[in-house]
N, C-alpha and C positions, 0 to 999 in steps of 0.2 A: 489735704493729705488724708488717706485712707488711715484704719487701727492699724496701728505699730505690727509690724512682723518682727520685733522681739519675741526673743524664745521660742521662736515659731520653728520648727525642723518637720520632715516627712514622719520620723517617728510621733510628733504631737498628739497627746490622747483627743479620741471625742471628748465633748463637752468643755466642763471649767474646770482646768487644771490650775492648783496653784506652785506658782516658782517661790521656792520659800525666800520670803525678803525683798521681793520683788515685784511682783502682782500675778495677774491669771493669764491666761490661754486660753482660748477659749475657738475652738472647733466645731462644724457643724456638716453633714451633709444634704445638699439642697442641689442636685445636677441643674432642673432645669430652672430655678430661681433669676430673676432677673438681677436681681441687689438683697443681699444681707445684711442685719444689722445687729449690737448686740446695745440692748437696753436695759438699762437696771438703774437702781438707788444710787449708781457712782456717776452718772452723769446725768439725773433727772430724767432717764425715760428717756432722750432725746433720738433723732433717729439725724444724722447729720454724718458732713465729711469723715468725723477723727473718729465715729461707731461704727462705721462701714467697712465690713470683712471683705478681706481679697480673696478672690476666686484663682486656685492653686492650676487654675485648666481644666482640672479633672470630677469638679463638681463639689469639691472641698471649700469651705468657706474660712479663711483663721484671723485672728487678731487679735493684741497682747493688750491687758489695761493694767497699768502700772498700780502700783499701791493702792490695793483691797484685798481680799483673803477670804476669810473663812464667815462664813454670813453675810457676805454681798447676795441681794438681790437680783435676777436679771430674767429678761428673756431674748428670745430672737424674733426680730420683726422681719417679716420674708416680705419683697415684693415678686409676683409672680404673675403670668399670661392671664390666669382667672381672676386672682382675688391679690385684697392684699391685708396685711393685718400681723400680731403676734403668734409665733407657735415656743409653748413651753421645748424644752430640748430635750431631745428621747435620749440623753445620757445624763439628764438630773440626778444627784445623788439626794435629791430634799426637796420638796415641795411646799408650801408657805401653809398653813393649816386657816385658810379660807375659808367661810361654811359656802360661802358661791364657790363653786369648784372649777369654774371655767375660768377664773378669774384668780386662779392659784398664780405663784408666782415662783420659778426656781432658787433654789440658794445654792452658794456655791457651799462643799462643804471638805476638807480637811482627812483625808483617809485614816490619814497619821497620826490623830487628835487620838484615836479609841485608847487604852491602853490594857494591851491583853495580859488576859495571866494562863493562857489555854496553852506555854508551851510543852507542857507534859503531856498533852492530851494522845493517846494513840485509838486509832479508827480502827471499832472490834473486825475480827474479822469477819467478810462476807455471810459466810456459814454458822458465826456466832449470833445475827443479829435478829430483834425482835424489837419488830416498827411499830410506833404508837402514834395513830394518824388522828390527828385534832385538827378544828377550827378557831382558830384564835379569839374570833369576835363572838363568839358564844360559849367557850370553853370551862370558865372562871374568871369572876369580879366579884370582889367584895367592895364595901365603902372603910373608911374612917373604924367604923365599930367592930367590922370581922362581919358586916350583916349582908349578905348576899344580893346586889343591887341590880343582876343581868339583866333584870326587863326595864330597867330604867339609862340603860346604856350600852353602848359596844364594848367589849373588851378587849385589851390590849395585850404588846407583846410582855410586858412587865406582870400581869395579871398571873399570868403562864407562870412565871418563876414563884408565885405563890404558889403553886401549883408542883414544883421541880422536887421537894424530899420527897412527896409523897409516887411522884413518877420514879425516883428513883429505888423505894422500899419496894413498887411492884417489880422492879427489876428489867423494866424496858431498858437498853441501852442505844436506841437510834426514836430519836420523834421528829414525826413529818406531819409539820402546817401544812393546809392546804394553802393555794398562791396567796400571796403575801403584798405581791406589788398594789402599786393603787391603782385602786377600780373609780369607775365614775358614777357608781349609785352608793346609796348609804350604806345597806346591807347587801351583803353578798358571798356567794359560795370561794368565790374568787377568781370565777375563770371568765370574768371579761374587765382583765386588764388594758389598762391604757400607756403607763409610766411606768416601764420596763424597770429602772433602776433606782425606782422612786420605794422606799417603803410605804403603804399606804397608810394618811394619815389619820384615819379614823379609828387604827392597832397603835396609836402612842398618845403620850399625856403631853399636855402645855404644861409649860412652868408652874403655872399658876393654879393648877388642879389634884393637888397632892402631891407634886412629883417627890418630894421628902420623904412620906412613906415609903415609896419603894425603894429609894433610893439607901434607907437602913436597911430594910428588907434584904437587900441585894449584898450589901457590903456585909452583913451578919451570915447568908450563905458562903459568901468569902475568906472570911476569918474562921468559920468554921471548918475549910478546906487549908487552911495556913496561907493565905492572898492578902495582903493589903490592898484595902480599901478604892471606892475610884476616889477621883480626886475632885474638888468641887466643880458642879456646873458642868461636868463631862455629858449627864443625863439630858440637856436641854436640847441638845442634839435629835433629832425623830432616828434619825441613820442609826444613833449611837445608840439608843433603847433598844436595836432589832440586835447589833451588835452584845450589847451588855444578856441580851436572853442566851444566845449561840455561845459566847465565853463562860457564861457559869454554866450552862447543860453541859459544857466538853469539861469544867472542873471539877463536876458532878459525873463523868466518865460517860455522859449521851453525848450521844452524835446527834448532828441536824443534817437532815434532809431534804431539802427546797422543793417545793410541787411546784414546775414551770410548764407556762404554756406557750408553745412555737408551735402550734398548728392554725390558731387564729388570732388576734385580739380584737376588742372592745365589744359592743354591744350595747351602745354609745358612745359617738364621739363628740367632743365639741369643736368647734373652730379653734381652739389653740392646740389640740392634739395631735396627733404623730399623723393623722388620717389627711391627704391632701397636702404632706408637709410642704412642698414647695410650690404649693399654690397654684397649680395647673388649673385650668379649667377645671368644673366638677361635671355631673353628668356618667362619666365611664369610670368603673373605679380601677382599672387596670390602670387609670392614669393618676392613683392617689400615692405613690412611689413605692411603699411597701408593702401593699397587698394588690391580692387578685377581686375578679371581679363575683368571685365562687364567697358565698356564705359559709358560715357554718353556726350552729348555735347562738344565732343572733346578731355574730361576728362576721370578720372578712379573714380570707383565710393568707397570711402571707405570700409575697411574692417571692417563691424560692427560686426562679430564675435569675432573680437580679442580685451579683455577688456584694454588691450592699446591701439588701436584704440578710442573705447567709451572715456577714459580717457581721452586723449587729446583734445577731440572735446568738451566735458564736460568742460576741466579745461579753452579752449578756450572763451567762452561763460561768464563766470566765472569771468577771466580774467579783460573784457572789464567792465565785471560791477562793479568791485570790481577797478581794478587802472585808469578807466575812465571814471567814475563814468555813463556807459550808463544806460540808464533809459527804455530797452526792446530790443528786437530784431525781425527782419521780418525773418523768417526761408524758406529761396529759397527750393522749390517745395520738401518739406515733402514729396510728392506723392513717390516720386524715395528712399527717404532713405525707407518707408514701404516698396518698390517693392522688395528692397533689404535687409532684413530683419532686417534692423535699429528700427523697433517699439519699442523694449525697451531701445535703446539709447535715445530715444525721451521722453519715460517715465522717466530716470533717469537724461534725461538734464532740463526736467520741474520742476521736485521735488529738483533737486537741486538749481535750480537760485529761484523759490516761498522760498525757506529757507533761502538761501544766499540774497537774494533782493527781500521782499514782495510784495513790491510796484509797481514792475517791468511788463512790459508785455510784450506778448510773444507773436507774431503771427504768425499763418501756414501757407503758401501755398500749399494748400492742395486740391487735383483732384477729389479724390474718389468721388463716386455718393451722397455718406452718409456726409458729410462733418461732422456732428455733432460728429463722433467718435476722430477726431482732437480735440476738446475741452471738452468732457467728460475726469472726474476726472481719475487719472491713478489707484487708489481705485476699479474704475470699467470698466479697459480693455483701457480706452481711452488713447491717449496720453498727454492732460495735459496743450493744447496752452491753452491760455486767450482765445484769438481770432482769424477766418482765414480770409482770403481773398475768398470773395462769387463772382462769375460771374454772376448772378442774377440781381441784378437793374442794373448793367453795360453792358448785352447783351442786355438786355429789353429794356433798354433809348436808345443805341447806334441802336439798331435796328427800334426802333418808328421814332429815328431821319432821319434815311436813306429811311423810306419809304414814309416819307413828305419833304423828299427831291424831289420823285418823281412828287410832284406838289398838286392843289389843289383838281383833280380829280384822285391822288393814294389814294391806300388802305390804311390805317394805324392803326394797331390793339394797343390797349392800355389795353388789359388784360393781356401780360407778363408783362408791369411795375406793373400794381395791383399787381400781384402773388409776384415782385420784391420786393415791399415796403414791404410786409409783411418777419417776420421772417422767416428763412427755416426750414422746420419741423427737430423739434429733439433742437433745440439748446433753451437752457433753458433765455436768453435774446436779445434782439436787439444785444446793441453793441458787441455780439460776431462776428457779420460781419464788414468785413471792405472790404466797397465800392468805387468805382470808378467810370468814365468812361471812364478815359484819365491813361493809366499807363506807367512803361519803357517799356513792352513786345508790351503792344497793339499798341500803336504810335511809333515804332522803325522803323527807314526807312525801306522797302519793307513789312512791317506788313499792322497796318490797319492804316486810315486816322485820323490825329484832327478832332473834334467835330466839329469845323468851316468848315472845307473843308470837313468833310460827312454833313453839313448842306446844305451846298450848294457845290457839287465839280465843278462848272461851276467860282462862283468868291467868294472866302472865308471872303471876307471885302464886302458882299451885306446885304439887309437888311434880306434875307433869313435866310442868315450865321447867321449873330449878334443876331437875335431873338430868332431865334432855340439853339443857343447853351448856353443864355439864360436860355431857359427851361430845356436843360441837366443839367445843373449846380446847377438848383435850386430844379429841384427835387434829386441832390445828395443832398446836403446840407438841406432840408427838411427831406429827410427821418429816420428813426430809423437806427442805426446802426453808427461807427465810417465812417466819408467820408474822401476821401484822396484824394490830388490834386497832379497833376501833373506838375514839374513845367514849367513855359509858359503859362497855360491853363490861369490861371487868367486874364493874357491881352491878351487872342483871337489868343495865338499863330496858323499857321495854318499847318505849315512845321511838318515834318516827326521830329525825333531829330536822334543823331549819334552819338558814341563815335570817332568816327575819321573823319568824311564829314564835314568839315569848312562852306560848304557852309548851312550846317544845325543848327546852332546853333541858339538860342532862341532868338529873337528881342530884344534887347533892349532901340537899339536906336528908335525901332519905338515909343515906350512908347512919345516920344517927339516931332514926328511929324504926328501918324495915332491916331483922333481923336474917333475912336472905339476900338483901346485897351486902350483908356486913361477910356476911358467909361466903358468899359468892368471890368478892373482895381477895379474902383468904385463899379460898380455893386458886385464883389464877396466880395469886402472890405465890403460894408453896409449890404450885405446878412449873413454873417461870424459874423457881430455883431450883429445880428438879433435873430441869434442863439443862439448867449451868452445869449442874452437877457432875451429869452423866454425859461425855462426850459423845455417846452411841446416838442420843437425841439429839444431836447436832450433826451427825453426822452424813455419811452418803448413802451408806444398802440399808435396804431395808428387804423382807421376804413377807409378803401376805401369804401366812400358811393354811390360812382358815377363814373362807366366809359360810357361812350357812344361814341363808335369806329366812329360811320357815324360824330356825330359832333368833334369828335379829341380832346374831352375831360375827363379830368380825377379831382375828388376832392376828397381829405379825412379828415380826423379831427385826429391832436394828442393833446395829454391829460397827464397828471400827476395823472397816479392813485391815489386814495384817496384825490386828491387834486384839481384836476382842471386844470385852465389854460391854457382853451380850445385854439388851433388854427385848425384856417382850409386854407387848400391850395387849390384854384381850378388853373388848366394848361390846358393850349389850344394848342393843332399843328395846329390851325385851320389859316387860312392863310386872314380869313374875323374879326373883332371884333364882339362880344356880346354885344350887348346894352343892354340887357335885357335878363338873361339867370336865369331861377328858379333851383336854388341848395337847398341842405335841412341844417340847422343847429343844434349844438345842446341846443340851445335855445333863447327863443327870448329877443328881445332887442336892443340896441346897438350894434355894433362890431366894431370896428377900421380898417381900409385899413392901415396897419402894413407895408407891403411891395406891391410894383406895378413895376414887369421887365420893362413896358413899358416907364416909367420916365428914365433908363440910356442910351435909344437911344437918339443920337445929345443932351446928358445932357447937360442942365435938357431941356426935351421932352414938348416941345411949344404943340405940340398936344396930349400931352397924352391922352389914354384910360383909365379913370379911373372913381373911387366913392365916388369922392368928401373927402376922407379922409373917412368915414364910412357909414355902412349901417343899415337902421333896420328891423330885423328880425321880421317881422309879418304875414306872412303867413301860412300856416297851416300846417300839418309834411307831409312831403317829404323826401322820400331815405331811409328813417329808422329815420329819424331824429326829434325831437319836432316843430320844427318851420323850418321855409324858408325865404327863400330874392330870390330878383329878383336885381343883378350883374351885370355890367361890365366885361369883361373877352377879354382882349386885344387881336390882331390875335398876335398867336405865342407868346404867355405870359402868366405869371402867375399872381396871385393877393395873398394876404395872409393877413386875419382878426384875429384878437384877439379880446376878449372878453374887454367892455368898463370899466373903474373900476367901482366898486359899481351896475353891470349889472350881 
């Protein structure tokens, strides 16, 4: 007799479901497979009658193993026209922490086991948010003593929550890991995943390797939000670690945002991987079931024609939001699933996760020239993101920056940031873009430079550097649109970053002994509540009323439709101060000097450039504007006014 088709229905999830009290389920897809098997620690591996999955007609494999649960081992033995042999299950929720990686082994694991405390958590909104993109396995590690051990290891997702007051005192409220699944090389950026729903286990701890530490660690973040504690042995879980980071950042009031990649995987496979799953001949790999025969970065680029293909990338996405409770996802270069005729995959992954998770956002990385067809409704052809990632204020600043690097008598044009600031034609609000100027792609070792070391590439801690990068920062964080930091940037990293060069990893220690990213530190911290403060800075209009390229200045006004709330930013790459610079306002009166760059040099800045704390608008219209003032406007700084109350 073949495995039991107990419990077995058309709804049956992929992979090993557990029937509470009963045993698993256990689902596979393998169309063209000869014979299926399901092998694990409850029946020695064996590959015989009573392990043998029924084929449902339709390429489905299922079969019920009575009494086992949560920590059964298994895999699926395919035989097939080519080969024959094991393949791990592309819906594993665990994978066994094997140092031979081909030789991993799935576990079945418990959804239901985690126990959250996130149900208060509500998802800022769109327009509120401000992304702080890390890599987990270089991020932060410390050992036993608090002594910084990153070149002597990877780092995990528990490392990170060492890490979560001090994310939360800068005031990010959404952070976004790059891919997170498991990869099959040691180190990695993360985008040649293999084990879609596998956490990778090289971002979590064995039992046996402190897990104690964190695990007070975690529960003292807990108690200090009013949460009781997890419960013993909850952490031994690898699932449960990715879990336990995602529950304390949402009780800590961040969001997690998942970086996933559906335009290709691997970049090695091995024989038990998803590549070839049902064992076809090899040779063409249009015949390996879930990709095409088209490359891309090393990888294969999915088979979006095949609706098991879509299916799984779908129920993938799905998955994380629904048992991990993630709260959006960044979608690695959209560009290449269109290229390859993924477009309505994209449509049927957005209409699925907006129904399954409202709340949720979604965003593209997306090339095309049109960028707006990425977030038009799927109603009308579009695909359906929230949001994409725009190159526009980030080549604009990054490029003003480099050419007042050149000195005091280089050129420096400041009509691409205008063009930047404003929305890109077609997208129906700001925060549909999500801005940079520091990301993984752009600052990866042999890319481009830190902001600091393109401010100045001669000495990245001068007062050139510190100033200028400054104004990059402030004009992300001023502008319309969602802004996303990179992390490092905050305290004036200057170095390249690396998933495997030790000798590139993020400063930490300097935070304690170089008194300009302490500075620096501060600066994005007070500018980041500034934000919060002034809804104007989060808001939709904005008006560039003033560039003037000869004096290397740029100002403009945002505003609260219907409401007010006037702010205006003027920015200078000018390398001399303004004592006396006529700007236009949008009315007269009082205004508040709200924020002044010039104060976190050598804080707090004994010579500041500044206006006395405010100014009064009594001049006569200028720029478009009702009234004017005659400014302070520091060299290589910005200033930012708000309206007086009662003014």
């Amino acid at each position: 007799m073949p495995a039991s088709q107990e419990s077995i229905t058309e709804q049956t999830p992929m992979g090993a479901h557990i029937v509470a009290g009963e045993g698993v389920t256990f689902r596979v897809w393998a169309p063209c497979a000869i014979t299926v098997y399901v092998s694990g620690d409850f029946n020695e591996w064996r590959q015989d009658e009573s392990s043998r999955l029924v084929n449902d007609g339709r390429g489905f494999w299922t079969g019920f193993v009575p009494g086992i649960g949560d920590g059964a081992q298994y895999k699926f033995f395919i035989e097939g026209t080519g080969s024959t042999g094991y393949k791990r299950d592309p819906y594993a929720r665990e994978l066994t922490r094997d140092p031979a990686f081909p030789e991993s082994n799935c576990i079945v694991r418990d959804p239901g086991r985690y126990p959250w405390h996130d149900q208060g958590f509500q998802m800022p909104a769109f327009h509120d948010l401000i992304i702080y993109q890390l890599h987990v396995g270089t991020y932060f590690g410390v050992d036993a003593h608090g002594r910084d051990d990153r070149r002597s290891r990877i780092c995990t997702f528990l490392d990170v929550l060492e890490r979560l007051e001090y994310l939360a005192e800068l005031g990010i409220n959404a952070l976004e890991p790059l891919p997170i699944v498991e990869f099959p090389t040691e180190t990695s950026e993360g985008y040649n995943g293999t084990d879609y729903d596998s956490p990778e286990t090289e971002y979590t701890i064995a039992e046996g390797d402190g897990l104690g530490r964190y695990r007070r660690r975690i529960d003292h973040l807990l108690r200090r939000r009013g949460h009781e504690p997890l419960p013993p042995g909850i952490l031994d879980s690898q699932a449960n670690q990715l879990k336990a980071l995602i529950d304390v950042c949402h009780v800590h009031g961040i969001a997690v945002l998942l970086d996933v990649v559906y335009n290709h995987a691997g970049g090695g496979f091995d024989d038990d991987s998803l590549y070839f799953f049902d064992r076809e001949p090899t040779g063409d790999n249009n015949r390996s079931l879930y990709f095409t025969d088209q490359g891309y970065v090393g990888g294969l680029v999915f088979a979006y024609w095949n609706a098991g293909v879509r299916q799984f990338l779908i129920e993938n996405a799905k998955f994380y939001a629904e048992e991990y409770h993630a709260d959006g996802f960044r979608y690695d270069e959209v560009t290449v699933i269109d290229q390859f005729g993924g477009w309505g995959l994209c449509q049927n992954l957005t209409d699925t996760l907006h129904f399954v998770k409202p709340k949720s956002v979604h965003i593209a990385e997306y090339w095309n020239a049109d960028q707006s067809w990425a977030i038009r409704p799927t109603s009308s052809g579009g695909a359906g993101f929230d949001a994409v990632w725009s190159p526009r204020l980030r080549d604009a600043v990054r490029g003003a920056i480099g050419q007042a690097s050149g000195g005091a008598g280089a050129s420096v044009s400041l009509d691409s940031v205008r063009d930047g600031l404003d929305p890109p034609w077609g997208f129906p609000a700001a925060w549909r873009s999500v801005h940079c100027v520091e990301n993984h792609d752009i600052v990866f070792a042999g890319n481009g430079p830190r902001i600091a070391r393109l401010s100045d590439p001669s000495d990245a801690r001068s007062w050139y550097a510190r100033s200028r990068s400054r104004v990059a920062t402030g004009l992300l964080l001023t502008a319309p649109g969602i802004p996303l930091l990179f992390m490092g940037q905050e305290f004036l990293e200057d170095k390249p970053w690396s998933d495997s060069d030790k000798n590139l990893l993020i400063d930490w220690e300097g935070l304690a002994t170089d008194p300009a990213m302490r500075d620096h530190l501060r600066f994005c911290r007070e500018l980041i509540a500034l934000r919060q403060r002034q809804p104007a800075l989060r808001g939709e209009a904005i008006n560039v009323f003033h560039v003037h390229n000869a004096n290397r200045v740029i100002a403009f006004q945002r505003w609260i439709v219907g409401v007010g709330r006037d702010v205006v930013v003027v920015a200078s790459l000018n390398e001399s101060t303004y004592w006396s610079y006529a700007v236009g306002f949008p009315g007269p009166g009082r205004w508040l000097e709200v924020f002044n760059s010039d104060v976190y040099d050598h804080w707090v800045n004994p010579r500041v450039a500044g206006n006395g704390g405010s100014i009064a608008a009594q001049g006569p219209p200028m720029h478009g504007l009702p009234s004017s003032a005659s400014i302070v406007i520091p060299a290589n700084g910005f200033v930012i006014f708000a309206r007086a109350a009662g003014e």
